[in-house]
N, C-alpha and C positions, 0 to 999 in steps of 0.2 A: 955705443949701442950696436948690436948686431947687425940688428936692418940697416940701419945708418951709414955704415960698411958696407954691406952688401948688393946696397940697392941702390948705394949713392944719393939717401934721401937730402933734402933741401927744404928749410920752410922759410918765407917770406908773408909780407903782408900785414894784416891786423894779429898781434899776437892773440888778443883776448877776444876774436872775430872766430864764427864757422866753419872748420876747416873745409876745405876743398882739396881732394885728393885728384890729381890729376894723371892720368894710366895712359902710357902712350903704344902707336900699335907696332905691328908688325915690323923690322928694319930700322926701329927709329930710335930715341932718346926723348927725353926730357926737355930738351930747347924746341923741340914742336910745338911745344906751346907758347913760347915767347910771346907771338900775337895776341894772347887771349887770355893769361893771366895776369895784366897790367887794370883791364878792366872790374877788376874783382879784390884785388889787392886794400881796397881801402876798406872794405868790409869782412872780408873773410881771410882766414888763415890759411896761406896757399903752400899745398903738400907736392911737392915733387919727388918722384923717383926714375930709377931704370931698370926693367928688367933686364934678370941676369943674362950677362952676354950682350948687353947692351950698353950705351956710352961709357958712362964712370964706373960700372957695375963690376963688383969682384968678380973676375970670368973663374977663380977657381972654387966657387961656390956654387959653382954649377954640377948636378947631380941626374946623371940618366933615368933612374927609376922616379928622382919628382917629377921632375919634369918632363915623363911622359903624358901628361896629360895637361890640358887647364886648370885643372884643380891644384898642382903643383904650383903656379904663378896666381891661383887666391889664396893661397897658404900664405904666400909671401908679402899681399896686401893685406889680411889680416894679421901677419905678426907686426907690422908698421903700424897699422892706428892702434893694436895694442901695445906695445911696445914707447909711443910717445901717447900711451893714455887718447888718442882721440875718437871723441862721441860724436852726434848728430853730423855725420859726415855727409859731405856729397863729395859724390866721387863721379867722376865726367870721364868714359873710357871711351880710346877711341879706336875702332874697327874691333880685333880679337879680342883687346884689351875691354869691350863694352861688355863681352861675353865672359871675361875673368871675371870684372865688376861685380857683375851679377850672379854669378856663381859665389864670389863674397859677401854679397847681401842675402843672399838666401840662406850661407851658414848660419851668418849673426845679424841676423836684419837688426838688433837690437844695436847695433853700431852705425848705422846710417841712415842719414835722412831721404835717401834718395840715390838714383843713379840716371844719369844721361849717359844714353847710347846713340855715339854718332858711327853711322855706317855699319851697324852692327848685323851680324849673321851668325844665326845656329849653327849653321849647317851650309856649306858651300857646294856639295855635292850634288847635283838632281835627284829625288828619288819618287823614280813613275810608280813603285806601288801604291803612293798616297796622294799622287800629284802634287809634291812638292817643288817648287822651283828655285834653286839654288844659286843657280847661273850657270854653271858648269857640269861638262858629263865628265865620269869617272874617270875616262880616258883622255879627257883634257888637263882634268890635275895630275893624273901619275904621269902625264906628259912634260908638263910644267918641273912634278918634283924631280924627275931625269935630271931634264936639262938642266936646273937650279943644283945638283947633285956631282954633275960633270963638269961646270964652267958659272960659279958663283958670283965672280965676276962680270963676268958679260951676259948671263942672266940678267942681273942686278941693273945693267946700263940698259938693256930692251923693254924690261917692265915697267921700272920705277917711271917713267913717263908717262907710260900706258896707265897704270894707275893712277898718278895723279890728277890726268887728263889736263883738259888747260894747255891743250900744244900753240896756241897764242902765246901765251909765256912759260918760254924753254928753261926760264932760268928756276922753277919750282920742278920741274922735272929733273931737273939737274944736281936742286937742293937735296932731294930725295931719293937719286942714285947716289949723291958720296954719303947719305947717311947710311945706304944700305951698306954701301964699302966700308963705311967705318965697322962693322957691325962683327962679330968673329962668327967666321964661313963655318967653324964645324957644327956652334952652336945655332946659328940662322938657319943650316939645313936641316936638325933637330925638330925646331921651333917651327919650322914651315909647312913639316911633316904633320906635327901635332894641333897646328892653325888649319890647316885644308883638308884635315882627315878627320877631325873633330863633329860629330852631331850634339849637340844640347838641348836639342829641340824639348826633350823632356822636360828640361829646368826651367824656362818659362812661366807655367802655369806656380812652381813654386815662389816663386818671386812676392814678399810680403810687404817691398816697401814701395816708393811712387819711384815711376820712370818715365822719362822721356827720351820719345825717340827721334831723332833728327838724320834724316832723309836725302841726301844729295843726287842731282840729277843726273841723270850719264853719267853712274858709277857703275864699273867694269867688273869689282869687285862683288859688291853687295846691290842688285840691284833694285828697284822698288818694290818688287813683289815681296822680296825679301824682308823689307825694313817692314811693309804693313803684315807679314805674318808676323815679326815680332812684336809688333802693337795688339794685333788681335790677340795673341796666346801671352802677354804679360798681362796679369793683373793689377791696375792700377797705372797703367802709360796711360801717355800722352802722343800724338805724333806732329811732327812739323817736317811739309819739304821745306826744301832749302832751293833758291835758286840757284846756288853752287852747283858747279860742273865738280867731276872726279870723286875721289876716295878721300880727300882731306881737306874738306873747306878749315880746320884752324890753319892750314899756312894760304890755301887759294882765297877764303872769304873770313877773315878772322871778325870781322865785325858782324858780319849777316848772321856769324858761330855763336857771338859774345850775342845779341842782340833776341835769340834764341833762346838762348839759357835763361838770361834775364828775365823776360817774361815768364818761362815756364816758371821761375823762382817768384 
């Protein structure tokens, strides 16, 4: 199968169970979720992939004109549940990836049940004509994509901590700098471009299936203003904080994460 190449897809869990597509973000892979698919496994059919340019992912399947946009990486979530036939999906994305998701459900809402967005954001950039809050001014990101541009590497070692947060424990900051290393630099700096310069704000209001939004505290990333205009402007969310610190409670709180979803479910 195409995807299956491609994307490095993996399915575990209940065969004849719900699947559960699981979208991981920005630097990462597919083992981000290790903590939080064990929980789900006996009931649902659990979808793993990588985006391209990520883990296992055929990197020469990577294409500049798709993937200049978001909608290039829900192209690729939708040819996977079509491609291995799956319906009533939930699909759990997590940071840009919440923002792909949903960009997938809005093609074919007719394909899923749902999407959870953790840490998710339209729009990362300020924009004072509407008073939006993003977290970031324009000249903080084209600063970031510089430096992320000139030294991918040690970019890679200064952030990924920063984002995590949780400098209590070094060794999740750590997990999540050699994943960004693992990650191929010409396509991470493509993909970084197109995550921190992206607006969707539009796509929100189209949104026709249930979502839920889950909220982490002292996120550097996407901060809470952020998470509750994505609540307000989707139709049909949910919101939950999260006592988690940083950008990624599945590796910093993977239980408070699973414990979340479940309920919303």
């Amino acid at each position: 199968m195409i995807t299956t190449q491609r994307n490095a897809v993996t399915m575990s869990g209940r065969e004849s169970g719900q699947p559960m597509l699981f979208a991981h973000g920005y630097g990462c892979d597919q083992n981000m979720w290790r903590q939080v698919t064990p929980a789900f496994a006996g009931t649902h059919r659990i979808v793993l992939f990588d985006h391209v340019g990520n883990g296992k992912s055929d990197l020469s399947a990577y294409d500049d004109a798709k993937y200049s946009t978001l909608d290039g990486y829900a192209t690729d979530i939708l040819e996977i549940v079509t491609e291995h036939d799956l319906r009533d999906v939930l699909l759990v994305g997590h940071s840009v990836s919440s923002i792909i998701g949903l960009l997938a459900a809005v093609r074919e809402p007719e394909r899923f049940a749902g999407v959870v967005m953790i840490g998710p954001s339209p729009r990362y950039i300020d924009d004072e004509a509407d008073g939006y809050v993003g977290g970031f001014a324009r000249a903080d990101i084209e600063q970031m994509l510089t430096s992320l541009d000139s030294n991918y590497l040690g970019w890679s070692s200064a952030m990924a901590p920063v984002i995590m947060g949780n400098a209590d424990r070094p060794e999740l900051g750590e997990e999540l700098t050699n994943s960004f290393c693992r990650t191929d630099p010409a396509i991470a700096k493509k993909f970084a471009r197109v995550t921190f310069l992206s607006d969707n704000r539009a796509d929100l209001p189209r949104m026709r299936v249930p979502s839920l939004v889950l909220q982490c505290s002292d996120d550097v990333i996407a901060p809470n203003a952020v998470g509750e205009y994505v609540h307000k402007h989707t139709p049909q969310s949910s919101f939950t904080a999260l006592n988690a610190t940083g950008h990624c409670p599945n590796l910093s709180a993977p239980q408070e994460t699973v414990d979340a979803i479940k309920s919303w479910l």
